[in-house]
C-alpha positions as a Markdown table, in Angstrom:
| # | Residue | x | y | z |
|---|---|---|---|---|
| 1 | Unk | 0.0 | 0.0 | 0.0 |
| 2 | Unk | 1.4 | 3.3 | -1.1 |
| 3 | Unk | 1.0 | 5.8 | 1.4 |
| 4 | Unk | -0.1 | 9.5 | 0.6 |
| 5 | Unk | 2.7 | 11.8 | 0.5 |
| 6 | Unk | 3.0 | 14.1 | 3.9 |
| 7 | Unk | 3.4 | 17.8 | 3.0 |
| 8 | Unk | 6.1 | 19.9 | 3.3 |
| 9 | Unk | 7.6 | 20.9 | 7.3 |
| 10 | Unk | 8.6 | 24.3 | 7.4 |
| 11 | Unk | 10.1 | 25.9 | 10.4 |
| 12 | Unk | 10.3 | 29.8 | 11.0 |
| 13 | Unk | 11.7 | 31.1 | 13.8 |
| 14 | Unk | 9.9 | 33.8 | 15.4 |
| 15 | Unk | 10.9 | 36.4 | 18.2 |
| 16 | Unk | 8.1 | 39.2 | 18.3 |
| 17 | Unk | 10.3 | 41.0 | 15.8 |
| 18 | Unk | 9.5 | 42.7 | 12.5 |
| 19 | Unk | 12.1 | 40.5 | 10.6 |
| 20 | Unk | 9.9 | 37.5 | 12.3 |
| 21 | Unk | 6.8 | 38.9 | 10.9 |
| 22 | Unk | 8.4 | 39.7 | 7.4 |
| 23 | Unk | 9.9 | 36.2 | 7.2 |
| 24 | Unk | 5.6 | 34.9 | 8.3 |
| 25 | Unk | 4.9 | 37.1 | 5.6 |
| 26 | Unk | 7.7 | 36.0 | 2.8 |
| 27 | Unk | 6.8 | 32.7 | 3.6 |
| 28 | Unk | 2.6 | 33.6 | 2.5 |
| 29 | Unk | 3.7 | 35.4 | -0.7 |
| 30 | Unk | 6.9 | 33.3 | -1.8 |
| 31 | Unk | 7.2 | 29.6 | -0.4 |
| 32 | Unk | 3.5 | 28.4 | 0.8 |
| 33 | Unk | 2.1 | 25.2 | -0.4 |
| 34 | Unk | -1.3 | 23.9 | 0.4 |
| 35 | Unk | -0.3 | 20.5 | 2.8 |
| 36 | Unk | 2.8 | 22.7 | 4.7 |
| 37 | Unk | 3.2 | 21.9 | 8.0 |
| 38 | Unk | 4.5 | 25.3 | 10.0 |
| 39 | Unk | 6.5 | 24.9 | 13.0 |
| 40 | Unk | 7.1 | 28.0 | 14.4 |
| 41 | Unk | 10.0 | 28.1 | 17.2 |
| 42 | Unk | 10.4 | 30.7 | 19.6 |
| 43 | Unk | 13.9 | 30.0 | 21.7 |
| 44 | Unk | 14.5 | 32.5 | 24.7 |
| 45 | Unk | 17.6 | 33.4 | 26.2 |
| 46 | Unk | 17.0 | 32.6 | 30.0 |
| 47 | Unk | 17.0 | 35.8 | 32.1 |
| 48 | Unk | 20.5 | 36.6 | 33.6 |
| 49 | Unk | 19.7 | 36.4 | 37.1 |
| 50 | Unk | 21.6 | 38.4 | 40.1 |
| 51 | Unk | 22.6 | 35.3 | 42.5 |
| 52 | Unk | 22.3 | 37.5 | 45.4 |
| 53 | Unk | 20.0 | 40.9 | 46.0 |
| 54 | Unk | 21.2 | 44.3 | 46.8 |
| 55 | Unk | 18.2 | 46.0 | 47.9 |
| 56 | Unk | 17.7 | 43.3 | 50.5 |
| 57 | Unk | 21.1 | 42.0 | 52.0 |
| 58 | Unk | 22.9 | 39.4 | 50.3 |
| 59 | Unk | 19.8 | 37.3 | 50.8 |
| 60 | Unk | 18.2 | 34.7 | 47.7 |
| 61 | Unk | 16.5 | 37.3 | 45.4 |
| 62 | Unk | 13.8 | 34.6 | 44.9 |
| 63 | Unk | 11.5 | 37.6 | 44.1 |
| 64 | Unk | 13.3 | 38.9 | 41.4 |
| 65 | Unk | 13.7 | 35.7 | 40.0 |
| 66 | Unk | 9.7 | 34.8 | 40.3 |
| 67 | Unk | 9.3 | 38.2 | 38.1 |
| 68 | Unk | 11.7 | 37.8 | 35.6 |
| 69 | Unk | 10.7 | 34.4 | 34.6 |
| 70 | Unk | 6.5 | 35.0 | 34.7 |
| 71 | Unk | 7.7 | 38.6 | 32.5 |
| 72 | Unk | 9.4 | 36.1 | 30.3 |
| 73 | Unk | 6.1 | 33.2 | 30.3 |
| 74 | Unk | 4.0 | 35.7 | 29.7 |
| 75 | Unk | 5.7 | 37.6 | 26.8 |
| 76 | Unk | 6.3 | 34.0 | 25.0 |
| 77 | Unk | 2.9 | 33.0 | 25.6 |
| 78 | Unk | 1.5 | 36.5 | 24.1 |
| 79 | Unk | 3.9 | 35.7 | 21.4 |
| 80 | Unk | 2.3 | 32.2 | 20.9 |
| 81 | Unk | -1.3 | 33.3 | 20.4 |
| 82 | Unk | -0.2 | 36.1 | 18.0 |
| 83 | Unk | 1.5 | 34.0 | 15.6 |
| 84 | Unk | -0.8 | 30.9 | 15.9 |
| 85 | Unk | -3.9 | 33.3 | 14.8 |
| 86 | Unk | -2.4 | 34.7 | 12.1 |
| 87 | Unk | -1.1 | 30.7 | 10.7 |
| 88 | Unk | -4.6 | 29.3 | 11.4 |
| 89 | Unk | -6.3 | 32.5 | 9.9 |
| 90 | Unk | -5.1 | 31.4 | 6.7 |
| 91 | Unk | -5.6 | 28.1 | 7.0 |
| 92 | Unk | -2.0 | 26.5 | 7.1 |
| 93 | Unk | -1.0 | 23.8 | 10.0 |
| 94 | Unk | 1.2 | 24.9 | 12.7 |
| 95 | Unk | 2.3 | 23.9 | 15.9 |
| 96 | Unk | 4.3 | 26.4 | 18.1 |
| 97 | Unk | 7.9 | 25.7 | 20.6 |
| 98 | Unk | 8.6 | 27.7 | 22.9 |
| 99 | Unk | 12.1 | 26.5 | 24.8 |
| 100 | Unk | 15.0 | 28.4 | 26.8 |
| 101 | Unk | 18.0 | 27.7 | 25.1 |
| 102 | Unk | 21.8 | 30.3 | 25.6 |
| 103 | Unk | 22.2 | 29.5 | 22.2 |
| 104 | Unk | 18.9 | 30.9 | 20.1 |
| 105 | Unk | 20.1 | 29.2 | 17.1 |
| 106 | Unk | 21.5 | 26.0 | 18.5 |
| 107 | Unk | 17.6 | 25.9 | 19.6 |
| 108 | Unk | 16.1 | 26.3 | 16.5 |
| 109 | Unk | 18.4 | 23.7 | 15.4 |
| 110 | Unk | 17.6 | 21.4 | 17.5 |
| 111 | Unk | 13.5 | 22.0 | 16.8 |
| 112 | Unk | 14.0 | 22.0 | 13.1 |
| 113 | Unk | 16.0 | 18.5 | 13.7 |
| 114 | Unk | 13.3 | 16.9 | 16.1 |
| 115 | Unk | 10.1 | 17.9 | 14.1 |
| 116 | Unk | 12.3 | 16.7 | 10.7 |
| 117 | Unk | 11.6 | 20.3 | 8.9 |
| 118 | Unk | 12.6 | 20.5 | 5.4 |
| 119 | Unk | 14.2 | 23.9 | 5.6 |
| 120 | Unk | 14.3 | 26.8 | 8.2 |
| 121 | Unk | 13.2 | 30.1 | 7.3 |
| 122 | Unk | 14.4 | 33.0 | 9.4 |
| 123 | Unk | 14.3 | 36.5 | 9.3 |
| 124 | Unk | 17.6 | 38.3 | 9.6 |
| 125 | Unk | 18.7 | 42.2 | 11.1 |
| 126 | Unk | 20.3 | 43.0 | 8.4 |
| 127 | Unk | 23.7 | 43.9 | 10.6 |
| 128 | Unk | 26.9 | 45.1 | 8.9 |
| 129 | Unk | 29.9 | 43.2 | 9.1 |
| 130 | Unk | 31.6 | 44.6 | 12.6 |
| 131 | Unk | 28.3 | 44.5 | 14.2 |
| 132 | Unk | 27.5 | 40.8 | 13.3 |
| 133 | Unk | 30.9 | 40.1 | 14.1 |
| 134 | Unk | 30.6 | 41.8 | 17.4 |
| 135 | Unk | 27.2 | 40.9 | 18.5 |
| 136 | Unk | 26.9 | 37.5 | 17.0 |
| 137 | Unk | 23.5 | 36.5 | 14.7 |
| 138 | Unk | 21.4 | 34.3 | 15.1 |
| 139 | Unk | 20.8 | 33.8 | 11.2 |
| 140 | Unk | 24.9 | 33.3 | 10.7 |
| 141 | Unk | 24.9 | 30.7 | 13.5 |
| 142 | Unk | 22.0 | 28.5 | 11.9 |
| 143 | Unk | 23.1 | 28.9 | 8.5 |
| 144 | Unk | 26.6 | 27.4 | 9.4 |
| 145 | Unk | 24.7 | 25.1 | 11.5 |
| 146 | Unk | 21.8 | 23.4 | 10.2 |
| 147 | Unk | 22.1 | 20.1 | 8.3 |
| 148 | Unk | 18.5 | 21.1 | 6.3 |
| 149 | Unk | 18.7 | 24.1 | 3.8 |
| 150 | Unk | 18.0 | 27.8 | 5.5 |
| 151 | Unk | 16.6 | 30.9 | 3.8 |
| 152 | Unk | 17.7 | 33.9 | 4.6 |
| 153 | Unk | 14.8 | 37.1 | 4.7 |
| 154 | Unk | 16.4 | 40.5 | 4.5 |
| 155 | Unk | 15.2 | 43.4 | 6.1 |
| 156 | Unk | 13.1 | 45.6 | 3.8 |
| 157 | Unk | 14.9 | 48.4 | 2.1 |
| 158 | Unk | 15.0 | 51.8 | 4.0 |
């Protein structure tokens, strides 16, 4: 028995930013196929946490903690709902990740890997050279990366 052929997985990592949203869009105007499976991945750097408070002593800052990681749950879970409604507004399949990961793109990687995309699509900055070289990119890091092909979405022009 032949079975029916699956449709295409696409991942597209999203981060609340407008290169997200212009990669959600490239990906409606340029790559869309009727049976593509969207996994959109969200990977958070976990909050760098003081391991002992000022305002109160060199006590726990358990507080601070508690509110940096429910400021951090919430934002990813706004996030979530965003991009889900506009993927199941027009009708395409889509599951959402949300994980913490020091290494955004090592995260993405790993997603794209474990769901067995068939490419990544990811917005980029747009950084010069001595920036990217000085802040890092997420983009460079999963296009040297990934083992499954990556497209690249530049930043409109100015």
């Amino acid at each position: 028995i032949m079975s029916r052929k699956q449709g295409r997985v696409v991942c597209i990592a999203v981060d609340g930013s407008d290169n997200a949203s212009r990669a959600i869009e490239w990906y409606f105007q340029k790559l869309r196929e009727q049976d593509d499976h969207v996994i959109m991945v969200n990977v958070i750097e976990p909050p760098h946490l003081p391991t002992f408070s000022l305002t109160s002593g060199l006590s726990f800052p358990a507080d601070e903690w508690k509110a940096a990681i429910s400021s951090n749950i919430e934002k990813a879970s706004k996030m979530q709902t965003d991009y889900e409604s506009i993927l199941l507004n027009r009708n395409v399949k889509c599951e959402y990740h949300t994980l913490a990961h020091k290494v955004p793109g090592e995260g993405i990687i790993q997603i794209a890997a474990e769901r067995k995309a068939d490419m990544i699509l990811i917005g980029n900055r747009g950084l010069d050279k001595l920036r990217r070289t000085l802040l890092g990119s997420v983009s460079d890091y999963v296009v040297h990366h990934s083992h499954i092909p990556v497209t690249l979405v530049p930043p409109f022009n100015k």
